[in-house]
mmJSON file of the N, C-alpha and C atoms, coordinates in Angstrom:
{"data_MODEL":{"atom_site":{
"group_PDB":["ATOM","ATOM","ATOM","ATOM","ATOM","ATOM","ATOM","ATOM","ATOM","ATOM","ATOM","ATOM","ATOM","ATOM","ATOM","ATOM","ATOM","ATOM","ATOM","ATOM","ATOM","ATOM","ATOM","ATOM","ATOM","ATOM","ATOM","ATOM","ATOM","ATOM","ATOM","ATOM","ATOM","ATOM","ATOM","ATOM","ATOM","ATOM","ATOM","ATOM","ATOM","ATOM","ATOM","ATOM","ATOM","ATOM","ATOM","ATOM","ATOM","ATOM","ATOM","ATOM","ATOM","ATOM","ATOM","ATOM","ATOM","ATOM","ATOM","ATOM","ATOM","ATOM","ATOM","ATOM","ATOM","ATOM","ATOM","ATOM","ATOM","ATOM","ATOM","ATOM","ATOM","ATOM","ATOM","ATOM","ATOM","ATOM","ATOM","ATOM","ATOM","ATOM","ATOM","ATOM","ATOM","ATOM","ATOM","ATOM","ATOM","ATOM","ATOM","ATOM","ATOM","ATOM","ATOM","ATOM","ATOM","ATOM","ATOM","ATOM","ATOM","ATOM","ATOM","ATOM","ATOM","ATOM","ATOM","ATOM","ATOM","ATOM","ATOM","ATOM","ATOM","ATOM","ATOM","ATOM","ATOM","ATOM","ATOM","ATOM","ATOM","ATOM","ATOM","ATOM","ATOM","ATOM","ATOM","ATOM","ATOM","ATOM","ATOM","ATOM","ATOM","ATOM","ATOM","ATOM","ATOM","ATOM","ATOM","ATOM","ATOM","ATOM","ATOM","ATOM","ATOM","ATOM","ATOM","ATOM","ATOM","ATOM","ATOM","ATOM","ATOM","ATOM","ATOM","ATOM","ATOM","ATOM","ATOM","ATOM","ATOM","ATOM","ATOM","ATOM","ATOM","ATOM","ATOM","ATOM","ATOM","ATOM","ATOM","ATOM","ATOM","ATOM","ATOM","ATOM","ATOM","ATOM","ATOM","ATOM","ATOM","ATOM","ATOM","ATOM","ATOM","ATOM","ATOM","ATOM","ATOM","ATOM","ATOM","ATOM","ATOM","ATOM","ATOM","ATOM","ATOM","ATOM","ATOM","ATOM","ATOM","ATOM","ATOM","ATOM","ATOM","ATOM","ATOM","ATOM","ATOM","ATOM","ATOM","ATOM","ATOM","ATOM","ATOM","ATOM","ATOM","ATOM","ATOM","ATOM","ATOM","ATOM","ATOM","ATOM","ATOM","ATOM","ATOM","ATOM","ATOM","ATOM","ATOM"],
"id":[1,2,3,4,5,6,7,8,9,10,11,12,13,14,15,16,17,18,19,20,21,22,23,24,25,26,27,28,29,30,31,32,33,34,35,36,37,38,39,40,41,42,43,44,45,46,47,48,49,50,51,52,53,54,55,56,57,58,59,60,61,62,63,64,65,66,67,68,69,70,71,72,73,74,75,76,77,78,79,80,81,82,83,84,85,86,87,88,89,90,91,92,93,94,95,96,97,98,99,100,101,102,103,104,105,106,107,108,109,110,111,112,113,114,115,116,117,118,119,120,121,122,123,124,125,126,127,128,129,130,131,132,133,134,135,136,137,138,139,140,141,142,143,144,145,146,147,148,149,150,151,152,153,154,155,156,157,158,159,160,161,162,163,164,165,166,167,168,169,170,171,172,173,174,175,176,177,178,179,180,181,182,183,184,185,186,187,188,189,190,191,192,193,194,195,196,197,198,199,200,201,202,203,204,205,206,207,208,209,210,211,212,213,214,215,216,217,218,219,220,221,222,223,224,225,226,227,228,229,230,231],
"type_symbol":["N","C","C","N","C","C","N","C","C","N","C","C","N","C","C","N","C","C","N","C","C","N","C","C","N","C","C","N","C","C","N","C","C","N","C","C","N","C","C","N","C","C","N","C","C","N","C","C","N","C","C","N","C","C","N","C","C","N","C","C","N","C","C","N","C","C","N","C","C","N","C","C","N","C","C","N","C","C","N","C","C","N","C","C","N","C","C","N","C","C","N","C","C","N","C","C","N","C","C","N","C","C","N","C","C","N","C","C","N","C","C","N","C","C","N","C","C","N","C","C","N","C","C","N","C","C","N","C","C","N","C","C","N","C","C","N","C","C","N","C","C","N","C","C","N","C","C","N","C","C","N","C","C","N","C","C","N","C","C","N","C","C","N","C","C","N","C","C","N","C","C","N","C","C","N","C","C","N","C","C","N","C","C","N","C","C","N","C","C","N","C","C","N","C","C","N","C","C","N","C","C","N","C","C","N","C","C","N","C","C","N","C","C","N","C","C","N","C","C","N","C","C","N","C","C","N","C","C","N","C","C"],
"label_atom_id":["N","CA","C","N","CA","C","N","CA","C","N","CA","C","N","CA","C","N","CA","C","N","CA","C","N","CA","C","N","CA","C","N","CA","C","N","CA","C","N","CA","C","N","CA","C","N","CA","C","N","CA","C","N","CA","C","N","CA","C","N","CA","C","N","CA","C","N","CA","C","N","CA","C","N","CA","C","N","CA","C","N","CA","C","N","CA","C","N","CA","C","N","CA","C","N","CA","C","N","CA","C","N","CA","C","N","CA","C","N","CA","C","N","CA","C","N","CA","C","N","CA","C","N","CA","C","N","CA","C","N","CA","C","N","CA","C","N","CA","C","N","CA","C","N","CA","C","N","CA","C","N","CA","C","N","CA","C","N","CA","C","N","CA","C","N","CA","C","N","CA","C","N","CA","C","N","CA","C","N","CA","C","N","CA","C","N","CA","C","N","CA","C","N","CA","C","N","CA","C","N","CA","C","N","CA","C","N","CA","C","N","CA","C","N","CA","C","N","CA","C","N","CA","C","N","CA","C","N","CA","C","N","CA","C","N","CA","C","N","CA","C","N","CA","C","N","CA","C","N","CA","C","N","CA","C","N","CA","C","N","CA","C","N","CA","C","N","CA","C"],
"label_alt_id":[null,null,null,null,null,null,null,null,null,null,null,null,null,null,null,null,null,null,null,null,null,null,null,null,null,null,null,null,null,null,null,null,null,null,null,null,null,null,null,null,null,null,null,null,null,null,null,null,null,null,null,null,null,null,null,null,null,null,null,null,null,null,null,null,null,null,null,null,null,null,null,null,null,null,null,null,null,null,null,null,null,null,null,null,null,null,null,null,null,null,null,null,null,null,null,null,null,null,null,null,null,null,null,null,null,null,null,null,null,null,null,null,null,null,null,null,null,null,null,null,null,null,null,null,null,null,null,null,null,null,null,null,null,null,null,null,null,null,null,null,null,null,null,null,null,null,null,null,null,null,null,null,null,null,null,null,null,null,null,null,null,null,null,null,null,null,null,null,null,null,null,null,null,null,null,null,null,null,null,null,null,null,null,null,null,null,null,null,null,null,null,null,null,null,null,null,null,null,null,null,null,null,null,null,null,null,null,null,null,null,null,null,null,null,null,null,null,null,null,null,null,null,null,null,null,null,null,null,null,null,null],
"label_comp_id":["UNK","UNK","UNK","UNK","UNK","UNK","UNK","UNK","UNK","UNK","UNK","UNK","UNK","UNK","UNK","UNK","UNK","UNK","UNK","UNK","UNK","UNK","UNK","UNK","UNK","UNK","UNK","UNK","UNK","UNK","UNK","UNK","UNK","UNK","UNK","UNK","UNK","UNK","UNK","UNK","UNK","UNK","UNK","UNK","UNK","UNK","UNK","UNK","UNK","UNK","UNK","UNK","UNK","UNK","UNK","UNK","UNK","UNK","UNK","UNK","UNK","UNK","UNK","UNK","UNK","UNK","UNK","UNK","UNK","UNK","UNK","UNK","UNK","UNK","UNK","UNK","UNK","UNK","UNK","UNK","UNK","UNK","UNK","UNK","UNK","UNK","UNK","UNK","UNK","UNK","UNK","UNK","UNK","UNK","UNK","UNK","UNK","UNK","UNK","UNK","UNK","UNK","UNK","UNK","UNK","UNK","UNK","UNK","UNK","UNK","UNK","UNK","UNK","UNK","UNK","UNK","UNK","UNK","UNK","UNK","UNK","UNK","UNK","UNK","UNK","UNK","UNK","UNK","UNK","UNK","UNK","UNK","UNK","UNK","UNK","UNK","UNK","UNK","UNK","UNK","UNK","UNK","UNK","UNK","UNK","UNK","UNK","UNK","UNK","UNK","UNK","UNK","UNK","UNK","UNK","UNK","UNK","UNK","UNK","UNK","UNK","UNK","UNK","UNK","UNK","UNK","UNK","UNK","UNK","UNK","UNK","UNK","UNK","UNK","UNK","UNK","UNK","UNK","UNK","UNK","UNK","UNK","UNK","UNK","UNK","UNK","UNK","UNK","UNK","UNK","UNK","UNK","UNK","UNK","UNK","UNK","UNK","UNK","UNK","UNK","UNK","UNK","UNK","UNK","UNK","UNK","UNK","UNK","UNK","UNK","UNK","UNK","UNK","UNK","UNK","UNK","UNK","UNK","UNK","UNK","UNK","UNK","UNK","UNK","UNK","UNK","UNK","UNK","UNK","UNK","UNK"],
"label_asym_id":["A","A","A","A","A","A","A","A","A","A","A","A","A","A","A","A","A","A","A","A","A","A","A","A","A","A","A","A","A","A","A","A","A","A","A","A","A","A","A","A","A","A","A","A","A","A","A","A","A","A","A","A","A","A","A","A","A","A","A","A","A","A","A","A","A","A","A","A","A","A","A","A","A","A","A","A","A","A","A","A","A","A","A","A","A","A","A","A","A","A","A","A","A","A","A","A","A","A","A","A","A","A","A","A","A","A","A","A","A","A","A","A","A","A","A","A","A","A","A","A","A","A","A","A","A","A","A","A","A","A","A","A","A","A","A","A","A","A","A","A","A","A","A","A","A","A","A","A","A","A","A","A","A","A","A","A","A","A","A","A","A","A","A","A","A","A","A","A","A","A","A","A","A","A","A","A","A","A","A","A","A","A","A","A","A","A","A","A","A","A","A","A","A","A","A","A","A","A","A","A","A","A","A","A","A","A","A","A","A","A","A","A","A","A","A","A","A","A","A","A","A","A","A","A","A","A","A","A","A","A","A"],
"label_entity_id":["1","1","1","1","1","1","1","1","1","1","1","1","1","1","1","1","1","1","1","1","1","1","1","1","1","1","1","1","1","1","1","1","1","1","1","1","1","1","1","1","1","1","1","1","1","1","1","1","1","1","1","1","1","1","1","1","1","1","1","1","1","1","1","1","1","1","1","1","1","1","1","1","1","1","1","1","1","1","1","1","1","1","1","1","1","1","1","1","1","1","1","1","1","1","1","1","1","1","1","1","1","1","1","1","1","1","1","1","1","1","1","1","1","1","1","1","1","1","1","1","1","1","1","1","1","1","1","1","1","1","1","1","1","1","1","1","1","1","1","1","1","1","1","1","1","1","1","1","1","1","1","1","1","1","1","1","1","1","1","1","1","1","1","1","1","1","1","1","1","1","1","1","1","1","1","1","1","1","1","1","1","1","1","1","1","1","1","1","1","1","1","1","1","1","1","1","1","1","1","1","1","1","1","1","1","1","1","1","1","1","1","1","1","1","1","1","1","1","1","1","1","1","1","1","1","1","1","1","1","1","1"],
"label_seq_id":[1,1,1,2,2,2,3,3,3,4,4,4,5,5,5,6,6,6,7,7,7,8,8,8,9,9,9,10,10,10,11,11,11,12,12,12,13,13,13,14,14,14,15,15,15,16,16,16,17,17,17,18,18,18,19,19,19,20,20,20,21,21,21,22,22,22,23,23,23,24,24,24,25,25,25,26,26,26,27,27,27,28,28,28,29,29,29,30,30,30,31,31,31,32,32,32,33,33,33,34,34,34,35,35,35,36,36,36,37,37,37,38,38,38,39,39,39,40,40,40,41,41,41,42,42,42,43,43,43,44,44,44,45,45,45,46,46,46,47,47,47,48,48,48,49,49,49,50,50,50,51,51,51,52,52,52,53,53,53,54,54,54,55,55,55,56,56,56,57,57,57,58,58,58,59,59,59,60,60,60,61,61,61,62,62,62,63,63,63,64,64,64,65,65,65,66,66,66,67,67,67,68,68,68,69,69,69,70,70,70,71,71,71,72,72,72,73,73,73,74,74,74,75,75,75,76,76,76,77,77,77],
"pdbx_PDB_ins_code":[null,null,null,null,null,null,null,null,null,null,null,null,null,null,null,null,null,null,null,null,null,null,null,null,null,null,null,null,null,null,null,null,null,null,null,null,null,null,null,null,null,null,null,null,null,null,null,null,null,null,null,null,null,null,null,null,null,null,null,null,null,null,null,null,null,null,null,null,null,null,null,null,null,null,null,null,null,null,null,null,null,null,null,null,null,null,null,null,null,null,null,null,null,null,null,null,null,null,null,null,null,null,null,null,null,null,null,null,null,null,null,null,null,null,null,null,null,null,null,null,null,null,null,null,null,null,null,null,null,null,null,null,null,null,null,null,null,null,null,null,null,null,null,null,null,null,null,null,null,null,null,null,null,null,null,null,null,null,null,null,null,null,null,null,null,null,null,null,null,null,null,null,null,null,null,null,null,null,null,null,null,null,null,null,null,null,null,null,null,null,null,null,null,null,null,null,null,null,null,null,null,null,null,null,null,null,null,null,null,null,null,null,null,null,null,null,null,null,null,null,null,null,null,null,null,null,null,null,null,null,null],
"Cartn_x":[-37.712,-37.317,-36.469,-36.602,-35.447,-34.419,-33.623,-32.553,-33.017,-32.825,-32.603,-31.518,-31.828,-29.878,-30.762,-29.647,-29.863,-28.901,-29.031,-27.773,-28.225,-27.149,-26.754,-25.87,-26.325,-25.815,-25.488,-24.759,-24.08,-24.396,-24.467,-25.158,-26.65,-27.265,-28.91,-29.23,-28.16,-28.729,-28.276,-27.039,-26.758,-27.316,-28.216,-28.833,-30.418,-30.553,-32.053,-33.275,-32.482,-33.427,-32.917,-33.374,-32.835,-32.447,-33.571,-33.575,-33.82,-33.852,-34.156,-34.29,-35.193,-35.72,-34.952,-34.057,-34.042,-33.897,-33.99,-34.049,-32.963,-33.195,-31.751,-31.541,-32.183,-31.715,-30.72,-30.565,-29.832,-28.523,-28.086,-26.78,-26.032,-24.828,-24.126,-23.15,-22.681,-22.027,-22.528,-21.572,-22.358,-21.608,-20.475,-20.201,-21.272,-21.913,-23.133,-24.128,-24.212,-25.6,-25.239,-24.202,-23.497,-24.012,-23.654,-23.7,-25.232,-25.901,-27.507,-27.932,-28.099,-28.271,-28.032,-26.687,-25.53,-25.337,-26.627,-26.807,-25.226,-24.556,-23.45,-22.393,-22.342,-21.238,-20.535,-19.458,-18.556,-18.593,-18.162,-17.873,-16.951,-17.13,-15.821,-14.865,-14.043,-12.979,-13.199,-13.805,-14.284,-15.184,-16.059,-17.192,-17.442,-17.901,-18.171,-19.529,-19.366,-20.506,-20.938,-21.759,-22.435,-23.28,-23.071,-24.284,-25.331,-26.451,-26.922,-26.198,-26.06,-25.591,-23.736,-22.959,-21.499,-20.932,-19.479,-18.941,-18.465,-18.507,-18.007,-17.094,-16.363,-15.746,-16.229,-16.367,-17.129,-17.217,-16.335,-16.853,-17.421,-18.079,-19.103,-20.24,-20.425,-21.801,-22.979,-24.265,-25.114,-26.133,-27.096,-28.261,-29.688,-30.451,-32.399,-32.105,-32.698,-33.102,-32.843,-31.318,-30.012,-30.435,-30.219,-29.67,-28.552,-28.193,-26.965,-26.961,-26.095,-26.196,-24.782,-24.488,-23.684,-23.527,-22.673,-22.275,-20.95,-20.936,-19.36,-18.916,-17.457,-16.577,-16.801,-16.93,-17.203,-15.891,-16.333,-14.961,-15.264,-14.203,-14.745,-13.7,-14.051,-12.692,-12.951],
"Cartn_y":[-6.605,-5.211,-4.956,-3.877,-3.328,-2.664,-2.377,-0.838,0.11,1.779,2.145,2.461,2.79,3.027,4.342,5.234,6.755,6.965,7.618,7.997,9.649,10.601,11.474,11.879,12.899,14.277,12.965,13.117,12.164,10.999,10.305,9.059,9.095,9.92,9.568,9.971,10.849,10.654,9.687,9.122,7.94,6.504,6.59,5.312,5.689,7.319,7.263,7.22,7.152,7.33,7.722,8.346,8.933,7.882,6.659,5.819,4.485,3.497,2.044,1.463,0.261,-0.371,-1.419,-2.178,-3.479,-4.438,-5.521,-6.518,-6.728,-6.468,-6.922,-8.054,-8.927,-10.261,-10.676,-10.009,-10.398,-10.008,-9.056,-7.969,-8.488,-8.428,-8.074,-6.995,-6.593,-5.048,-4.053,-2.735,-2.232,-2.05,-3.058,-3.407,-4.491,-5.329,-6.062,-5.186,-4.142,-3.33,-2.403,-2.509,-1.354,-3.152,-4.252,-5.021,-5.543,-5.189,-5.517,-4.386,-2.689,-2.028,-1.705,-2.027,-1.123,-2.509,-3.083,-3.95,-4.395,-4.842,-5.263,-4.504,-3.19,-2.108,-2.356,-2.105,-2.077,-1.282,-1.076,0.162,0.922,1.812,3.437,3.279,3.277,3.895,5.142,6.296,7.116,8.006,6.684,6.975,6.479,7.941,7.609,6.956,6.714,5.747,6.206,6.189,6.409,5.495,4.645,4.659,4.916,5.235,5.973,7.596,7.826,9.272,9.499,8.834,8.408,7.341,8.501,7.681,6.475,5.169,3.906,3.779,2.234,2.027,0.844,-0.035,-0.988,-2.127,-2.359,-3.536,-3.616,-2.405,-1.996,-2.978,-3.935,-4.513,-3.53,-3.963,-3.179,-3.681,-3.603,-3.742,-3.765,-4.464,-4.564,-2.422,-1.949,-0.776,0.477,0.107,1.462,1.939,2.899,3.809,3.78,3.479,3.721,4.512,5.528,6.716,6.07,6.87,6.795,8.059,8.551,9.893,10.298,10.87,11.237,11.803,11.998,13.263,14.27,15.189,16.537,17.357,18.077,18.885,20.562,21.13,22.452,23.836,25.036,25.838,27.121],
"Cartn_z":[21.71,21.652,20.41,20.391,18.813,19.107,18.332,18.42,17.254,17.445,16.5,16.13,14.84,13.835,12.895,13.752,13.195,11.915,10.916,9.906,9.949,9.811,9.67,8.539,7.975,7.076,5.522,5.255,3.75,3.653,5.002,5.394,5.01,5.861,5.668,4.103,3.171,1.641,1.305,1.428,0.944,1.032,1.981,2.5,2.399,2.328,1.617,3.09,3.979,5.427,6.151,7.107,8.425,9.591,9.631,10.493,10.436,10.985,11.007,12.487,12.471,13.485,13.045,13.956,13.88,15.016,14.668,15.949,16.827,17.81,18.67,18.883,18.677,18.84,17.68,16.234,15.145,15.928,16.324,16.394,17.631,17.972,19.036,19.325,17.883,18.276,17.509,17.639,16.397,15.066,14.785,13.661,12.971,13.554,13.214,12.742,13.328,13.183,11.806,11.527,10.202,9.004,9.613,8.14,8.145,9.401,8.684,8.243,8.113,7.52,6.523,5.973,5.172,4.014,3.508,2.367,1.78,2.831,1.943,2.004,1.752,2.403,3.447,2.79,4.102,5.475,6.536,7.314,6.405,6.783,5.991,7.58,7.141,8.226,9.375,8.343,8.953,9.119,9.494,10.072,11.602,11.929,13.688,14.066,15.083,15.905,17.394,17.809,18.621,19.281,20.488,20.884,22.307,22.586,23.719,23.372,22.69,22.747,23.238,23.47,23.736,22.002,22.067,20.928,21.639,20.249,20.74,19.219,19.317,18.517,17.824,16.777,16.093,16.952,17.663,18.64,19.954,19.783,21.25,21.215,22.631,22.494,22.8,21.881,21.815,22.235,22.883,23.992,23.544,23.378,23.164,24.229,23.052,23.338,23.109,22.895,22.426,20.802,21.097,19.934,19.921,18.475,17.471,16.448,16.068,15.179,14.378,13.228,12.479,11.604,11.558,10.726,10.645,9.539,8.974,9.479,9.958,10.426,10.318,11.462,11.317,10.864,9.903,9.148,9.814,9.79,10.069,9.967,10.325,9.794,9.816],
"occupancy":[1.0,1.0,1.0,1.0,1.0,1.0,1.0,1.0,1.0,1.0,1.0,1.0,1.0,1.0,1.0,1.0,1.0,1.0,1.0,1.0,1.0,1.0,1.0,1.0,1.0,1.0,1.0,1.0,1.0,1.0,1.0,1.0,1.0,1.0,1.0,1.0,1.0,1.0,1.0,1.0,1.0,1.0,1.0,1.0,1.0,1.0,1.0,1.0,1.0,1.0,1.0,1.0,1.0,1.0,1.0,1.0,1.0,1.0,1.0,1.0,1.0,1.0,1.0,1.0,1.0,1.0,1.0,1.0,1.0,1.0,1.0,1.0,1.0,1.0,1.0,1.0,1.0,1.0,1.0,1.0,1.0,1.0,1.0,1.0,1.0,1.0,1.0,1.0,1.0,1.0,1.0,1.0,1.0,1.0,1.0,1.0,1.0,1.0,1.0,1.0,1.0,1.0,1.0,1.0,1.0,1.0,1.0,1.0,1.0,1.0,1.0,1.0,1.0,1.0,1.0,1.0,1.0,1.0,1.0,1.0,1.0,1.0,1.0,1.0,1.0,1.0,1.0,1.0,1.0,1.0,1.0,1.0,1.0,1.0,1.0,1.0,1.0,1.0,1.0,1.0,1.0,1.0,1.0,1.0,1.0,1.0,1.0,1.0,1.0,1.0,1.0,1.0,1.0,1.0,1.0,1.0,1.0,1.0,1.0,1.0,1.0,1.0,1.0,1.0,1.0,1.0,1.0,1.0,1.0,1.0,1.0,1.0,1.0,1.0,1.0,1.0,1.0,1.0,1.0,1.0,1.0,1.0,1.0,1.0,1.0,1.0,1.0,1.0,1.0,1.0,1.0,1.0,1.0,1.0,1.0,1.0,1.0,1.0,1.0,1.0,1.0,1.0,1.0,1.0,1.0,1.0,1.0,1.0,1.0,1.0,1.0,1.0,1.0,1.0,1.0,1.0,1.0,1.0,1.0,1.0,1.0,1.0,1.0,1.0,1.0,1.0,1.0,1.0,1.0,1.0,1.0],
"B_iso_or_equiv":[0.0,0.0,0.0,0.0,0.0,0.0,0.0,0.0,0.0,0.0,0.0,0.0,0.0,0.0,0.0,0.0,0.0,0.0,0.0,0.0,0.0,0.0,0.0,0.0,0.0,0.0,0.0,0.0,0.0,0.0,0.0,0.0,0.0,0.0,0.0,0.0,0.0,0.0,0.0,0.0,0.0,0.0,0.0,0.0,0.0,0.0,0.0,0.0,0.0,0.0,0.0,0.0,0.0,0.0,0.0,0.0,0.0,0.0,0.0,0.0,0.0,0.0,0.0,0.0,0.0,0.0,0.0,0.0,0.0,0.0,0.0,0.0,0.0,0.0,0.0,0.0,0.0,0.0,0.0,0.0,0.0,0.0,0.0,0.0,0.0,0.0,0.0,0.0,0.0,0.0,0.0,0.0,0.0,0.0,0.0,0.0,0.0,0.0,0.0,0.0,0.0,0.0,0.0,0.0,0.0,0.0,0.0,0.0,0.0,0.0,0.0,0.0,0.0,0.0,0.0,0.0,0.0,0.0,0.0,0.0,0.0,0.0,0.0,0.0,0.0,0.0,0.0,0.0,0.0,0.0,0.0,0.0,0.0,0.0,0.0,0.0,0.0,0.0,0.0,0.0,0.0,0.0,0.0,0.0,0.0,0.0,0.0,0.0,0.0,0.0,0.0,0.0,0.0,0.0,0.0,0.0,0.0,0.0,0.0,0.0,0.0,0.0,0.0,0.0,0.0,0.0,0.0,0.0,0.0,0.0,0.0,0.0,0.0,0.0,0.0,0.0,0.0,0.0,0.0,0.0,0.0,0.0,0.0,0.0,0.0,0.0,0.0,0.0,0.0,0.0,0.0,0.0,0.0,0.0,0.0,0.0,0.0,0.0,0.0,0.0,0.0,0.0,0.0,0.0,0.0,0.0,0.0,0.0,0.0,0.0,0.0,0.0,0.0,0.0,0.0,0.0,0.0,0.0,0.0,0.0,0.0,0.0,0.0,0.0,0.0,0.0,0.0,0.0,0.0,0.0,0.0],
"pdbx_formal_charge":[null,null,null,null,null,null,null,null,null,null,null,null,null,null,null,null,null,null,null,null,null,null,null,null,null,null,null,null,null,null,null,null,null,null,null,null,null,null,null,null,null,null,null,null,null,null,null,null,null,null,null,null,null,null,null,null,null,null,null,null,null,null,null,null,null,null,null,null,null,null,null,null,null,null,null,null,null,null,null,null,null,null,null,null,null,null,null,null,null,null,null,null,null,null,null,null,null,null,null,null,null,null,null,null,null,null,null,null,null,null,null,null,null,null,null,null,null,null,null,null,null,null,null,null,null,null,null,null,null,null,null,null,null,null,null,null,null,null,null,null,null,null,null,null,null,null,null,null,null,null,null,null,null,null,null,null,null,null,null,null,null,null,null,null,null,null,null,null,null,null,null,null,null,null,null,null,null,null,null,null,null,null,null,null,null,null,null,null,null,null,null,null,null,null,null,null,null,null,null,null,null,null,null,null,null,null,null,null,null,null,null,null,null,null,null,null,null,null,null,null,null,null,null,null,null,null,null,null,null,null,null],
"auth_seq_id":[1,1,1,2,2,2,3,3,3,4,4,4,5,5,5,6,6,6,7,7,7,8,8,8,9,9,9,10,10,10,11,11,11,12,12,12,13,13,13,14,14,14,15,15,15,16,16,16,17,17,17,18,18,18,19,19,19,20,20,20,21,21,21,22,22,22,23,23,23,24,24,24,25,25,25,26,26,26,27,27,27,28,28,28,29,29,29,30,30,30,31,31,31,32,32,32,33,33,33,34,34,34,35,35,35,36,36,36,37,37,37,38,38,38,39,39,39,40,40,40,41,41,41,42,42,42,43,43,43,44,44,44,45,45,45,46,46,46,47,47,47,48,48,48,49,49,49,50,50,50,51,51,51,52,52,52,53,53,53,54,54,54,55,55,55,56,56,56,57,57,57,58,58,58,59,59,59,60,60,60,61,61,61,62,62,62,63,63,63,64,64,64,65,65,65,66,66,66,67,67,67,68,68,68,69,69,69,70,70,70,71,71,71,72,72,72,73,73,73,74,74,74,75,75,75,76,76,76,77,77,77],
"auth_comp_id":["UNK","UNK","UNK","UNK","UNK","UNK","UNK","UNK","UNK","UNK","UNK","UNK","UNK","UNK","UNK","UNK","UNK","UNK","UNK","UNK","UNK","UNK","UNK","UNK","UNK","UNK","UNK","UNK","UNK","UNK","UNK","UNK","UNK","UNK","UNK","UNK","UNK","UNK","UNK","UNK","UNK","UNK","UNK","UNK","UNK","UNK","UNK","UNK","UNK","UNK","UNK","UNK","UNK","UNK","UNK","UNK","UNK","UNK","UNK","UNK","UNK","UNK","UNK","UNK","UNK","UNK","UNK","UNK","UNK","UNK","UNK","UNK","UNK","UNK","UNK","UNK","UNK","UNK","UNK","UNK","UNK","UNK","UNK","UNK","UNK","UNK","UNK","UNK","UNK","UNK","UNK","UNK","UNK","UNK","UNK","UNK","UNK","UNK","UNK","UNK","UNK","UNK","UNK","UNK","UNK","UNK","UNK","UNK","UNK","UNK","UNK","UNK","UNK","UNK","UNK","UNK","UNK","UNK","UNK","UNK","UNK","UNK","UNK","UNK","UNK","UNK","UNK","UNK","UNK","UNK","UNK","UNK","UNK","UNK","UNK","UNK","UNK","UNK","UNK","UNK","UNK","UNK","UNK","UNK","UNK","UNK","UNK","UNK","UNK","UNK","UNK","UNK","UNK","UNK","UNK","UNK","UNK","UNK","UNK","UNK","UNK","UNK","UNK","UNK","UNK","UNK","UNK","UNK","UNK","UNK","UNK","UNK","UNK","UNK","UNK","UNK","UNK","UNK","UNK","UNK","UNK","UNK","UNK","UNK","UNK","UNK","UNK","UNK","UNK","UNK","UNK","UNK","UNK","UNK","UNK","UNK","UNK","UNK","UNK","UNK","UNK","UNK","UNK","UNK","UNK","UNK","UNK","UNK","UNK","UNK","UNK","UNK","UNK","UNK","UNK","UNK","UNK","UNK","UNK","UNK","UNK","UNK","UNK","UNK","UNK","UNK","UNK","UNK","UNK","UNK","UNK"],
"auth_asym_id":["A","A","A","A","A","A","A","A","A","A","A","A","A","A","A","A","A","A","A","A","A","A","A","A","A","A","A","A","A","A","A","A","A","A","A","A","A","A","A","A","A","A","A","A","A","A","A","A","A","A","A","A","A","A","A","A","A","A","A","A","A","A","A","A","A","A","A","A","A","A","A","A","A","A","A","A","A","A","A","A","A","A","A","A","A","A","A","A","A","A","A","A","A","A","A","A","A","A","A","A","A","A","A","A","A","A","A","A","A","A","A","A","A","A","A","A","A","A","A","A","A","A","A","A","A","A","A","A","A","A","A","A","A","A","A","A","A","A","A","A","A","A","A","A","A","A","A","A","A","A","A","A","A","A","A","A","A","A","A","A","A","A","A","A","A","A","A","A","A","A","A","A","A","A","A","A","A","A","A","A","A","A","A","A","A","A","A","A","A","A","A","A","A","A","A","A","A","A","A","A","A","A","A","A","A","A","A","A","A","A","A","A","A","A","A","A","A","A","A","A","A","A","A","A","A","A","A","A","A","A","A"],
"auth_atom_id":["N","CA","C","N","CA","C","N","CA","C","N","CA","C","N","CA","C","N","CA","C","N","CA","C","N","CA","C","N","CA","C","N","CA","C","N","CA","C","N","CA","C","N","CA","C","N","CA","C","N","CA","C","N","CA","C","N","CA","C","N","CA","C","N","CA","C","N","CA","C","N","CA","C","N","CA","C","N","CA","C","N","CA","C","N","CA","C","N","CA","C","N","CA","C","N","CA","C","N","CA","C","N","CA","C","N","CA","C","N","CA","C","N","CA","C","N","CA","C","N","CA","C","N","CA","C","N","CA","C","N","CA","C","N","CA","C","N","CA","C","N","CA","C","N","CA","C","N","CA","C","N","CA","C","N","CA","C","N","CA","C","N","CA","C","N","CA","C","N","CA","C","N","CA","C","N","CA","C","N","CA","C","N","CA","C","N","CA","C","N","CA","C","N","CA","C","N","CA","C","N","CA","C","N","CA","C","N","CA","C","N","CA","C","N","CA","C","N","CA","C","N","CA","C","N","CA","C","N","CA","C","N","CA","C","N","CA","C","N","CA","C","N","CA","C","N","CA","C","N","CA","C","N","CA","C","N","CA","C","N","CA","C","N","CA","C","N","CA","C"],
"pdbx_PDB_model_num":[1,1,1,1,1,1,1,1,1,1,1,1,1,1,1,1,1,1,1,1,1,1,1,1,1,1,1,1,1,1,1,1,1,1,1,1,1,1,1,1,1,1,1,1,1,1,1,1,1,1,1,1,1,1,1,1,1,1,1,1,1,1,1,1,1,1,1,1,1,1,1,1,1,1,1,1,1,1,1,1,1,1,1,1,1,1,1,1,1,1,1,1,1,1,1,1,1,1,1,1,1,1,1,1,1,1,1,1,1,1,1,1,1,1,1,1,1,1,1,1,1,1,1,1,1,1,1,1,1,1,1,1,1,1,1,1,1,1,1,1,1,1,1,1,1,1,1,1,1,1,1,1,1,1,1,1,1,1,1,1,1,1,1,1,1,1,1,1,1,1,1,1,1,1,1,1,1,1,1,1,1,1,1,1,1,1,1,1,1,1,1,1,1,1,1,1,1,1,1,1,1,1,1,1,1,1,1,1,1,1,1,1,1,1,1,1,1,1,1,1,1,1,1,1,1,1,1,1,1,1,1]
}}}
């Protein structure tokens, strides 16, 4: 089974896709899932996470099946 890894708004230009398939057997949280996508990049501080649709924090274990999103702080005013 896989996970997907959604990016959103500044993210998905910055990374050039909206989405990715990857293996769940590589990952156990979803700070793992930020360093097999994110070629080397660090996490940003603040950037939120998601996964199943509920915010988590980088050391959430992540599951054969889940969705994980990632997107910048919502600003607003």
């Amino acid at each position: 089974m896989t996970i997907t890894v959604k990016y959103f708004a500044s993210l998905r230009e910055e990374f050039g896709r909206a989405q990715d398939e990857i293996s769940g057997a590589t990952v156990k949280t979803v700070a793992d899932v930020w360093k097999e996508v994110a070629n080397g990049q660090p996490l940003k501080p603040n950037v939120l996470m998601a996964v199943n649709l509920e915010y988590v924090d980088a050391n959430h274990i992540v599951n054969q099946g889940d969705e994980v999103a990632f997107f910048p702080p919502v600003t607003g005013g």
